[in-house]
CHARMM internal coordinates of N, CA and C (Angstrom, degrees):
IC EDIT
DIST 1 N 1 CA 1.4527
DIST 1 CA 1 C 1.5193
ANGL 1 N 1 CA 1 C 110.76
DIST 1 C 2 N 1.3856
ANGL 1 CA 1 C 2 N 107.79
DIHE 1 N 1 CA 1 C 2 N -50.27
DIST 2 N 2 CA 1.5503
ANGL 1 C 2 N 2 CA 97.46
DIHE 1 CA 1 C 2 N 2 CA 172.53
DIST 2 CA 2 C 1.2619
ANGL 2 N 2 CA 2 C 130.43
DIHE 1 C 2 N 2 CA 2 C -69.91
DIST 2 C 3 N 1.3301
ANGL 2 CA 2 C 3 N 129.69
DIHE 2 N 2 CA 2 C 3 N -11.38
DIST 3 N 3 CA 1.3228
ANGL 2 C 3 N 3 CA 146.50
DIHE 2 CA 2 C 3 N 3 CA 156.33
DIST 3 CA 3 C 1.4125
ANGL 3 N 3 CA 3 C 126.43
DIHE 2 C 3 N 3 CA 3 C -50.93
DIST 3 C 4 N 1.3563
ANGL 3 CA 3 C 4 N 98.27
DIHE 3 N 3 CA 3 C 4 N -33.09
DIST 4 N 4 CA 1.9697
ANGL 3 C 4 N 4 CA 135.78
DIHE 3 CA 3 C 4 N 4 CA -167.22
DIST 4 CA 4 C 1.8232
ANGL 4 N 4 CA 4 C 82.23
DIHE 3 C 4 N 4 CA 4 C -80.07
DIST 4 C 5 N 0.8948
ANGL 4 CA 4 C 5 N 126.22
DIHE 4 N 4 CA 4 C 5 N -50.51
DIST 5 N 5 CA 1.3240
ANGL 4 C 5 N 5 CA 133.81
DIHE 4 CA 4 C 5 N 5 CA -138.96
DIST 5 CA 5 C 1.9177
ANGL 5 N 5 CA 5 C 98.61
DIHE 4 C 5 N 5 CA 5 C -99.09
DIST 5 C 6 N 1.3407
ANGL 5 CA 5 C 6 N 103.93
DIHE 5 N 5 CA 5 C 6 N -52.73
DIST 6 N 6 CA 1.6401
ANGL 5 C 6 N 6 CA 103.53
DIHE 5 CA 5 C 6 N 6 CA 160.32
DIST 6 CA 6 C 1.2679
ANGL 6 N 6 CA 6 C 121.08
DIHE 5 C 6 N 6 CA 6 C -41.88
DIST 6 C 7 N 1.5726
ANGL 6 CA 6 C 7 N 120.17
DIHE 6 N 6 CA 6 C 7 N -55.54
DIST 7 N 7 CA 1.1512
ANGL 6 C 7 N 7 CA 128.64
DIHE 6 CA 6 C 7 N 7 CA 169.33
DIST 7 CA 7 C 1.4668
ANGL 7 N 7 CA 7 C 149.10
DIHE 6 C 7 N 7 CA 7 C -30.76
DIST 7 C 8 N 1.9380
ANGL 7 CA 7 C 8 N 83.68
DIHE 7 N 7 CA 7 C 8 N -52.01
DIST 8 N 8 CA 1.0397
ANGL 7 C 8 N 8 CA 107.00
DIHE 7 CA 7 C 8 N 8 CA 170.55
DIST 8 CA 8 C 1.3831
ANGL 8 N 8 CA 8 C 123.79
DIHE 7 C 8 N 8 CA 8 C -73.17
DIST 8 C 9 N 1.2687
ANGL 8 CA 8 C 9 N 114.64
DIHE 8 N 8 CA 8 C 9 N -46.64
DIST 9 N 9 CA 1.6668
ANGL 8 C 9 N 9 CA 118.21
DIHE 8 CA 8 C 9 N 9 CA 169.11
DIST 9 CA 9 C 1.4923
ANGL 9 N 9 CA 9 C 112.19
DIHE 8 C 9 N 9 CA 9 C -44.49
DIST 9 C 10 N 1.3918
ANGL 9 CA 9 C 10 N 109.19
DIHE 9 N 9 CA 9 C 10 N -50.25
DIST 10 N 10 CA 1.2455
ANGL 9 C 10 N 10 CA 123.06
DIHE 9 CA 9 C 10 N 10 CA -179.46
DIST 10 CA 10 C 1.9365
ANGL 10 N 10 CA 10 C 112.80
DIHE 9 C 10 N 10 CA 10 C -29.10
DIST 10 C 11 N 1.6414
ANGL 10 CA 10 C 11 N 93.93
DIHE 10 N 10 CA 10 C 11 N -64.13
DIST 11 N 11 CA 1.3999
ANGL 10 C 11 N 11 CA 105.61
DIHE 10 CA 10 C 11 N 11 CA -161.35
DIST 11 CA 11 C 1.9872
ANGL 11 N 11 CA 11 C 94.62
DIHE 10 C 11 N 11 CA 11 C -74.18
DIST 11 C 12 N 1.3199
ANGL 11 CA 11 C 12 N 120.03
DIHE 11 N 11 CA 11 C 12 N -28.00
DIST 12 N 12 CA 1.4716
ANGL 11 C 12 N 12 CA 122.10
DIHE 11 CA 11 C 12 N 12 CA -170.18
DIST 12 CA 12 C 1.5458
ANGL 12 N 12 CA 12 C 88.77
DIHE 11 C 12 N 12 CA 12 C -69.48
DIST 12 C 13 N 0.9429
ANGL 12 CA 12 C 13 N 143.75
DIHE 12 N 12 CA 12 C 13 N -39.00
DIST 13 N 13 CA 1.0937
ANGL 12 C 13 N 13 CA 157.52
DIHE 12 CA 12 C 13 N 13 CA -145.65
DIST 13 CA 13 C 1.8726
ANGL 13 N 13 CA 13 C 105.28
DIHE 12 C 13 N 13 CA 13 C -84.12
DIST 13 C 14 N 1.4675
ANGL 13 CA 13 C 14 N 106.12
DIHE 13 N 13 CA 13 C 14 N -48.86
DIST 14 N 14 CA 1.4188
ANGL 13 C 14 N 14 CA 119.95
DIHE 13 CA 13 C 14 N 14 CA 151.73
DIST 14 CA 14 C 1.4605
ANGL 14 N 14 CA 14 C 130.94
DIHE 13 C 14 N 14 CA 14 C -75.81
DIST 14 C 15 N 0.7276
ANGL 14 CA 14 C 15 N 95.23
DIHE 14 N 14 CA 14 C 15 N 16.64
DIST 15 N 15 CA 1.9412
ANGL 14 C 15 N 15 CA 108.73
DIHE 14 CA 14 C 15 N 15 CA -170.48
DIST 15 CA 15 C 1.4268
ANGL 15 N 15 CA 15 C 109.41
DIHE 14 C 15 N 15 CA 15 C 59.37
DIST 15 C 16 N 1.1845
ANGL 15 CA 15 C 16 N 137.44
DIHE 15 N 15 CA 15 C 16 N 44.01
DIST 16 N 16 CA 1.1493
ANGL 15 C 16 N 16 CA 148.60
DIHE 15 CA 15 C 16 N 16 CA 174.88
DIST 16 CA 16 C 1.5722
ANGL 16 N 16 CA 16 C 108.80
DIHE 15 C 16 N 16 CA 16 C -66.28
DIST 16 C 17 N 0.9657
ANGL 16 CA 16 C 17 N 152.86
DIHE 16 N 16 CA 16 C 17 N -169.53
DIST 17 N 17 CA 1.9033
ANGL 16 C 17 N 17 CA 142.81
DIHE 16 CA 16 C 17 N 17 CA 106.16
DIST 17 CA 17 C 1.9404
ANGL 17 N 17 CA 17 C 94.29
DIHE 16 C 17 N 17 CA 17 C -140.47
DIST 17 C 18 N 0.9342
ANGL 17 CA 17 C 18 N 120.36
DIHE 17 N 17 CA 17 C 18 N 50.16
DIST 18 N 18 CA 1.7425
ANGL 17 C 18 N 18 CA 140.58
DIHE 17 CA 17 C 18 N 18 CA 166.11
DIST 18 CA 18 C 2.0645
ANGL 18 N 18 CA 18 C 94.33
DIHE 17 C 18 N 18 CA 18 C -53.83
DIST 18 C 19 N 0.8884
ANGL 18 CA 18 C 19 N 119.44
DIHE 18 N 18 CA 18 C 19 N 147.49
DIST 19 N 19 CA 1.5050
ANGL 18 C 19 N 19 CA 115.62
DIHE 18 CA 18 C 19 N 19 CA 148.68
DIST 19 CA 19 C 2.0828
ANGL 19 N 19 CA 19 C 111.26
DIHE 18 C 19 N 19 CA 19 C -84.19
DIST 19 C 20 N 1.1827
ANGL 19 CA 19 C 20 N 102.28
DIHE 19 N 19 CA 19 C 20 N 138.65
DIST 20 N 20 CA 1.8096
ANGL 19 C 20 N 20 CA 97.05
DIHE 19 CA 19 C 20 N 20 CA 176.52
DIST 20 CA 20 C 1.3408
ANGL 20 N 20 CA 20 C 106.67
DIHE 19 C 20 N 20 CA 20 C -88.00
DIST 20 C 21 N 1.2056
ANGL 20 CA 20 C 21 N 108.05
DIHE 20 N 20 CA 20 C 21 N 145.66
DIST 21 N 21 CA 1.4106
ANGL 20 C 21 N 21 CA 132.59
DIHE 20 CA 20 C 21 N 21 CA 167.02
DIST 21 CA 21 C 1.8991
ANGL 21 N 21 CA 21 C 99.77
DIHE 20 C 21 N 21 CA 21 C -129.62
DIST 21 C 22 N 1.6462
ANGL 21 CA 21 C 22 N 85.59
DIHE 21 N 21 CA 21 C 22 N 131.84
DIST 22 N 22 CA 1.2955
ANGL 21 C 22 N 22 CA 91.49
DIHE 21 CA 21 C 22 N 22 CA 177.86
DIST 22 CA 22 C 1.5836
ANGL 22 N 22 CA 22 C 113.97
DIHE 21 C 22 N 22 CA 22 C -114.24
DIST 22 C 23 N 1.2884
ANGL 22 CA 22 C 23 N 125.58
DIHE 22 N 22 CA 22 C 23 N 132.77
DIST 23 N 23 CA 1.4608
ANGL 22 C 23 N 23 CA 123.07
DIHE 22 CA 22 C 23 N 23 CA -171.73
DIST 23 CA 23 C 1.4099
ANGL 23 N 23 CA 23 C 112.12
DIHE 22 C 23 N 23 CA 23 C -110.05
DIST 23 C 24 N 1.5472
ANGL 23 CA 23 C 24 N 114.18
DIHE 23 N 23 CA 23 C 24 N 146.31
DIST 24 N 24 CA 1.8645
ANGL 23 C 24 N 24 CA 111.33
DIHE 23 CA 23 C 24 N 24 CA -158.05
DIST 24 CA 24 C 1.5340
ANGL 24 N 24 CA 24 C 93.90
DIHE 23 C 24 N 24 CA 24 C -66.16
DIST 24 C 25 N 1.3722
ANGL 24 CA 24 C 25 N 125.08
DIHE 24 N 24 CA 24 C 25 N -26.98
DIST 25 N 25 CA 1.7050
ANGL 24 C 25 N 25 CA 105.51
DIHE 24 CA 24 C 25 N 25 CA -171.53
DIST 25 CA 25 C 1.4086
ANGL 25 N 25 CA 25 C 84.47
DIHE 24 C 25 N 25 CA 25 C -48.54
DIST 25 C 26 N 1.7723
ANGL 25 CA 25 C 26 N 129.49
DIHE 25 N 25 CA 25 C 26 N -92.96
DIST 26 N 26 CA 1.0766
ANGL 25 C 26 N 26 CA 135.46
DIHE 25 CA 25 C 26 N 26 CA -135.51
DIST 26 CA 26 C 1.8913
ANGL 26 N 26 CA 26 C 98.76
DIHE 25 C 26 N 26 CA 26 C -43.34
DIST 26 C 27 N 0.9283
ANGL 26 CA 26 C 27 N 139.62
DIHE 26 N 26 CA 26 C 27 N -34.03
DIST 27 N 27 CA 1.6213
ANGL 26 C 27 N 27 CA 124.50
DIHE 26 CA 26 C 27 N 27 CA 144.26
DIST 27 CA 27 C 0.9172
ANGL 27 N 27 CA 27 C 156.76
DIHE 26 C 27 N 27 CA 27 C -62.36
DIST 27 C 28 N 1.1753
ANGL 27 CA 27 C 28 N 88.85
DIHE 27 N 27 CA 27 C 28 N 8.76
DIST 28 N 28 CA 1.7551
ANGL 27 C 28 N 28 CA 115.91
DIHE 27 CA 27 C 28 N 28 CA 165.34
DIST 28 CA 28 C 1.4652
ANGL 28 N 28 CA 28 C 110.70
DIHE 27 C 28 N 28 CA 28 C -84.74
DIST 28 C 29 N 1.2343
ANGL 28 CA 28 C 29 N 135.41
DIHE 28 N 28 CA 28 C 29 N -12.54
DIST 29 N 29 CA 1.2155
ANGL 28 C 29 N 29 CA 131.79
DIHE 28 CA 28 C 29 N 29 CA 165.32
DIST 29 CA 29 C 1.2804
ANGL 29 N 29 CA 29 C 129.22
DIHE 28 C 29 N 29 CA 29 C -59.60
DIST 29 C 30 N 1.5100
ANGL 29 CA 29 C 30 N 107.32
DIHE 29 N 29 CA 29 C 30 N -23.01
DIST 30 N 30 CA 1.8320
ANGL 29 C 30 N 30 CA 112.02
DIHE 29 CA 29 C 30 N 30 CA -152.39
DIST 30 CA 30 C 1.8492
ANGL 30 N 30 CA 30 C 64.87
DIHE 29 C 30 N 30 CA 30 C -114.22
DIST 30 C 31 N 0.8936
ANGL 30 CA 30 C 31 N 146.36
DIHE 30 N 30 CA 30 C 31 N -4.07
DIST 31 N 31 CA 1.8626
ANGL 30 C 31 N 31 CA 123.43
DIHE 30 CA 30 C 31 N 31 CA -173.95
DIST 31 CA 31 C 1.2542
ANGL 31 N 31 CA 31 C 98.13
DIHE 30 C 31 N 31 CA 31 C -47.62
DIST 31 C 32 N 1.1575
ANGL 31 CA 31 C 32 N 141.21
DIHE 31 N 31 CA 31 C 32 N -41.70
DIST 32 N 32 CA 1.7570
ANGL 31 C 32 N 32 CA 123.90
DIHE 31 CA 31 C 32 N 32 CA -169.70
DIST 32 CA 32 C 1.4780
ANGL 32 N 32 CA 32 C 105.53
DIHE 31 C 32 N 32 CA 32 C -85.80
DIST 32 C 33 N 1.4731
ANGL 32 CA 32 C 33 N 140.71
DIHE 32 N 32 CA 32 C 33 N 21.86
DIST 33 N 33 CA 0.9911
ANGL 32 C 33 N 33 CA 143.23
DIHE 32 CA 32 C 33 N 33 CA 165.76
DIST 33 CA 33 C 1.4286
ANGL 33 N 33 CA 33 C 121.71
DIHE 32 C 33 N 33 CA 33 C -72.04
DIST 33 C 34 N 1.0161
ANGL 33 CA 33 C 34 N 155.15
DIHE 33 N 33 CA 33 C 34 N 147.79
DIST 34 N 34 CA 1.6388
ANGL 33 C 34 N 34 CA 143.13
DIHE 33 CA 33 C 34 N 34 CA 135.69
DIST 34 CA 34 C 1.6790
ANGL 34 N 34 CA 34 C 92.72
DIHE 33 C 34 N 34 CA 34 C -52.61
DIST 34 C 35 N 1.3873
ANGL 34 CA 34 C 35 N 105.40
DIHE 34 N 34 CA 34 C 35 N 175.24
DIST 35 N 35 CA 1.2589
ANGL 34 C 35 N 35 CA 132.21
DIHE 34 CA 34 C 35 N 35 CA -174.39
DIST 35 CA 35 C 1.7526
ANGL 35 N 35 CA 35 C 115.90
DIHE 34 C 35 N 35 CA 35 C -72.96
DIST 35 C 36 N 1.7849
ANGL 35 CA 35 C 36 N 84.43
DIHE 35 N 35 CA 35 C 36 N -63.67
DIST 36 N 36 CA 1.6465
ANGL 35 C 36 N 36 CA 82.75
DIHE 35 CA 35 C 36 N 36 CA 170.19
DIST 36 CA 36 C 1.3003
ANGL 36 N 36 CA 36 C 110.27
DIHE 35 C 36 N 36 CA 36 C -72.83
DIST 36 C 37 N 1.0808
ANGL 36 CA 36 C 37 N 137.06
DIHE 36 N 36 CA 36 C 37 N -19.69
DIST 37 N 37 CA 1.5045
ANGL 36 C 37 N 37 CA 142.94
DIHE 36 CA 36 C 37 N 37 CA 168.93
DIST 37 CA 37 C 2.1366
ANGL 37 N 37 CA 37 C 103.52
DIHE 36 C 37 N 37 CA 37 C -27.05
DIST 37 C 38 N 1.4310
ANGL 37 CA 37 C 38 N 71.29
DIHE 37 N 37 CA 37 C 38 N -63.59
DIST 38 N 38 CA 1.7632
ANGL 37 C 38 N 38 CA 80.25
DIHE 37 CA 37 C 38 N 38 CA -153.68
DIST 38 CA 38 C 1.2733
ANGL 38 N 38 CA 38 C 87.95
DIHE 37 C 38 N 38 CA 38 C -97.46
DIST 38 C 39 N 1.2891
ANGL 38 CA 38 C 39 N 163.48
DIHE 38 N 38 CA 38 C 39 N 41.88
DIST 39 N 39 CA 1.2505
ANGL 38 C 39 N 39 CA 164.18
DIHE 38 CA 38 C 39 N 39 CA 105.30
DIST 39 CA 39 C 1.7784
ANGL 39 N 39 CA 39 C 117.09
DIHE 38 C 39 N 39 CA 39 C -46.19
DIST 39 C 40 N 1.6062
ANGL 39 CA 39 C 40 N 102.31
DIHE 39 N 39 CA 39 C 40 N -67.80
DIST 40 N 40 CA 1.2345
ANGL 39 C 40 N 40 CA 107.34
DIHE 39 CA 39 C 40 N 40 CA 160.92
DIST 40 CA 40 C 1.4525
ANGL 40 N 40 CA 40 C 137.45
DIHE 39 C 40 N 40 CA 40 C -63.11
DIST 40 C 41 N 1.7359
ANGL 40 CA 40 C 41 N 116.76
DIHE 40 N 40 CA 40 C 41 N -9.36
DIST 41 N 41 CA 1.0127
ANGL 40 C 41 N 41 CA 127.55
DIHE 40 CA 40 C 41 N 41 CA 168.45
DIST 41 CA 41 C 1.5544
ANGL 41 N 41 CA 41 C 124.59
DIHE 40 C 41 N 41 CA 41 C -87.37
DIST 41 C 42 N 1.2143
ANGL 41 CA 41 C 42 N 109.11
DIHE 41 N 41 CA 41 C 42 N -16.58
DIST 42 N 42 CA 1.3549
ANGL 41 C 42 N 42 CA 129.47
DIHE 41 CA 41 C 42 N 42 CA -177.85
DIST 42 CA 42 C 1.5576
ANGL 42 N 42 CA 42 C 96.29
DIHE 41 C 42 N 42 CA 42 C -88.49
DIST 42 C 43 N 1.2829
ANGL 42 CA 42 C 43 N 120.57
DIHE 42 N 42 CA 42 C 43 N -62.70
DIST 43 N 43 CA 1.8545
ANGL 42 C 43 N 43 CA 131.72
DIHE 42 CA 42 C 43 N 43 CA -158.75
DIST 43 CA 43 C 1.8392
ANGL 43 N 43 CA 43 C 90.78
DIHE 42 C 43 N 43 CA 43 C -67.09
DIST 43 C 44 N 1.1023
ANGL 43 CA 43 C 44 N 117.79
DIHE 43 N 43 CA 43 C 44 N -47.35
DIST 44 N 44 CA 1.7606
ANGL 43 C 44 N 44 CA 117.11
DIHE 43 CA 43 C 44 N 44 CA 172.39
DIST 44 CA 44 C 1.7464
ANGL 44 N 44 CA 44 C 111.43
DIHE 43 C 44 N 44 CA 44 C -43.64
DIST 44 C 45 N 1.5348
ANGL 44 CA 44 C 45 N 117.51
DIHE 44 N 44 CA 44 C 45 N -13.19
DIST 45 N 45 CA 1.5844
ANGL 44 C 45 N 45 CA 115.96
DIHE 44 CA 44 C 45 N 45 CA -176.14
DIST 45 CA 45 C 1.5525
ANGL 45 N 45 CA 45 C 112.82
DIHE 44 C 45 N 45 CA 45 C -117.54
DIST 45 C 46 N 1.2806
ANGL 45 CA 45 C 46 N 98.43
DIHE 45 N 45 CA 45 C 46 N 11.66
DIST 46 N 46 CA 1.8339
ANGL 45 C 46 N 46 CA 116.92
DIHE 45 CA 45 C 46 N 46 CA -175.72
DIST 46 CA 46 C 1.6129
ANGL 46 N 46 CA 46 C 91.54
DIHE 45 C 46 N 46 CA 46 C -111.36
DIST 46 C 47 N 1.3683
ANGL 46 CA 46 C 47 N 81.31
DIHE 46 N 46 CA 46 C 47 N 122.57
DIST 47 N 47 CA 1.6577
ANGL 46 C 47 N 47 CA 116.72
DIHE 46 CA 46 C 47 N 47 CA -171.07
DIST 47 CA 47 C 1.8718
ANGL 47 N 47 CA 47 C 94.05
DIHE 46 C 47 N 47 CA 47 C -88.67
DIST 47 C 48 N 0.8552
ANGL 47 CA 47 C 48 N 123.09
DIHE 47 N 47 CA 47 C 48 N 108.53
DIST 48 N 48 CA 1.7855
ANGL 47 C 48 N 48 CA 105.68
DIHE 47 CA 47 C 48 N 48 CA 176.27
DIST 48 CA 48 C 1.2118
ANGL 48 N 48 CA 48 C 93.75
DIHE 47 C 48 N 48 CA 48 C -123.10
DIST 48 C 49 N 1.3394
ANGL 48 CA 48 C 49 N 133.73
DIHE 48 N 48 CA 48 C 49 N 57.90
DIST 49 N 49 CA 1.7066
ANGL 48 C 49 N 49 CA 118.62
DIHE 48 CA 48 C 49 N 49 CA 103.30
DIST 49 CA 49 C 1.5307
ANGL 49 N 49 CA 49 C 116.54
DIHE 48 C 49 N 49 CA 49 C -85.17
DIST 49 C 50 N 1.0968
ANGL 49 CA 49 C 50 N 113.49
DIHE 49 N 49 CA 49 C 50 N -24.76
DIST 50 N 50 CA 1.5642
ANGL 49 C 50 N 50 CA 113.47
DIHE 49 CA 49 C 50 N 50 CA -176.54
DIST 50 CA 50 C 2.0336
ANGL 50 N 50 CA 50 C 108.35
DIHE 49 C 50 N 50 CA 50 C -84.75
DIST 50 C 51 N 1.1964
ANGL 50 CA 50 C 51 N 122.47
DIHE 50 N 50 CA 50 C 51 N -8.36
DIST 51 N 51 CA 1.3434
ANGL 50 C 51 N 51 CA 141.34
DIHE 50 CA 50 C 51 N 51 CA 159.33
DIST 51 CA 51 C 1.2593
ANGL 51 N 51 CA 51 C 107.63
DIHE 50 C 51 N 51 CA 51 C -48.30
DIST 51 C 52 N 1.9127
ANGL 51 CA 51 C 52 N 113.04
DIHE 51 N 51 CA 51 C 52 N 116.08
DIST 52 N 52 CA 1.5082
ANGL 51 C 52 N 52 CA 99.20
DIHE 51 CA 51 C 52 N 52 CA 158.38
DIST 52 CA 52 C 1.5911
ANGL 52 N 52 CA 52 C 74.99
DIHE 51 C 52 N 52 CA 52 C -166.32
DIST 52 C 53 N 1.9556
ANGL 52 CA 52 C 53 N 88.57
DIHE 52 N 52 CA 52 C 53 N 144.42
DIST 53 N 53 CA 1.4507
ANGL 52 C 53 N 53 CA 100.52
DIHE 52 CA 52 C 53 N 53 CA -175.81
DIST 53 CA 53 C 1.6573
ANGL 53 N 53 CA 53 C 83.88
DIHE 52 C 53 N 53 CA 53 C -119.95
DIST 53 C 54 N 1.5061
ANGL 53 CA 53 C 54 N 92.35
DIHE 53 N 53 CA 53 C 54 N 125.61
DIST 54 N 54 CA 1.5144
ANGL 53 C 54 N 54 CA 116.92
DIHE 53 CA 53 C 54 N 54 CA 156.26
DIST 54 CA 54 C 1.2579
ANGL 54 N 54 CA 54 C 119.74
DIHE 53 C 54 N 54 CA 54 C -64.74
DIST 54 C 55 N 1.4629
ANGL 54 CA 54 C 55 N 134.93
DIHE 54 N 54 CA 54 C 55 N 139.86
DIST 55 N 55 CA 1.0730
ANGL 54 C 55 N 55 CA 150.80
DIHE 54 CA 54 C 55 N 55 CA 178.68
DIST 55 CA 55 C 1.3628
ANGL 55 N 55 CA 55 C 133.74
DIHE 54 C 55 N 55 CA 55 C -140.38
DIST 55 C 56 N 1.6026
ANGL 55 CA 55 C 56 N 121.40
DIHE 55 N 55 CA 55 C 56 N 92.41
DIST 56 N 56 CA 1.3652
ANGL 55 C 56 N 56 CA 119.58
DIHE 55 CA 55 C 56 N 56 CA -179.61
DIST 56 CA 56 C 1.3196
ANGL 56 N 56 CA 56 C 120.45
DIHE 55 C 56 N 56 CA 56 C -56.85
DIST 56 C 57 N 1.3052
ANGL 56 CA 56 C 57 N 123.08
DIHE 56 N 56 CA 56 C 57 N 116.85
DIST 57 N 57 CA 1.7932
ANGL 56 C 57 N 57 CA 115.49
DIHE 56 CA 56 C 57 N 57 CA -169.76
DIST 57 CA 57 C 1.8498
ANGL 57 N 57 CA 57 C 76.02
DIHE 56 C 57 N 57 CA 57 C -92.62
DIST 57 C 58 N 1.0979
ANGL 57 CA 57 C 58 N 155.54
DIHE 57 N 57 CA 57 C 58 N -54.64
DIST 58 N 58 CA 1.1127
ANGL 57 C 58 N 58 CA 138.19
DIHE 57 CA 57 C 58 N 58 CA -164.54
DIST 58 CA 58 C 1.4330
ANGL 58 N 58 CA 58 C 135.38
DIHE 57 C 58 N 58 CA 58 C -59.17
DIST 58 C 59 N 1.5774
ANGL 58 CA 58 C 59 N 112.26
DIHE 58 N 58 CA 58 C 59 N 1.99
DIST 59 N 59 CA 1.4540
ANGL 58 C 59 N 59 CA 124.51
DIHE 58 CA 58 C 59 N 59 CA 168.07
DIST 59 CA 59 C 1.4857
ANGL 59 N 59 CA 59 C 107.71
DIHE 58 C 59 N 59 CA 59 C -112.68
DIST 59 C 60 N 1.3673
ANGL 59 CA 59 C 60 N 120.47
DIHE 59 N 59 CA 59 C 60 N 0.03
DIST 60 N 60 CA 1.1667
ANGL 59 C 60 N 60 CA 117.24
DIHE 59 CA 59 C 60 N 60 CA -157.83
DIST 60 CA 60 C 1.6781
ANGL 60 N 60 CA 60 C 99.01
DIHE 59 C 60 N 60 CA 60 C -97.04
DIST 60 C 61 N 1.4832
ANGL 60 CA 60 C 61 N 112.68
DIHE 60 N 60 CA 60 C 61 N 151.43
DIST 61 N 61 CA 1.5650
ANGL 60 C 61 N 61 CA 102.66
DIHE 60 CA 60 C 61 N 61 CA -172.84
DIST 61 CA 61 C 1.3592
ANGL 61 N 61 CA 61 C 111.72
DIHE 60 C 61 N 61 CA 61 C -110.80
END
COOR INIT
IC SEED 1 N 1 CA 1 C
IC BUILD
């Protein structure tokens, strides 16, 4: 998820508006990571002013 979220800034960031799909190769990179390793290495490239999670209140039950 936080990877999803790097990504995404990434491409907003290029003027993209693509939906991300993330594929296990591209997580195959961090495999020699610990967990929190690459958690905190990922969340260190998340910009959160540019962060905003949309939320349909009309599907929601």
């Amino acid at each position: 998820l936080v990877y999803g979220v790097v990504k995404l800034q990434e491409r907003v960031a290029n003027g993209e508006a693509a939906p991300v799909t993330v594929k296990p190769y591209e997580l195959e990179e961090f495999s020699d990571l610990e967990r929190d390793e690459l958690v905190d290495k990922l969340a260190d490239q998340i910009d959160d002013d540019e962060l905003v999670m949309r939320y349909n209140f009309a599907d929601s039950p």
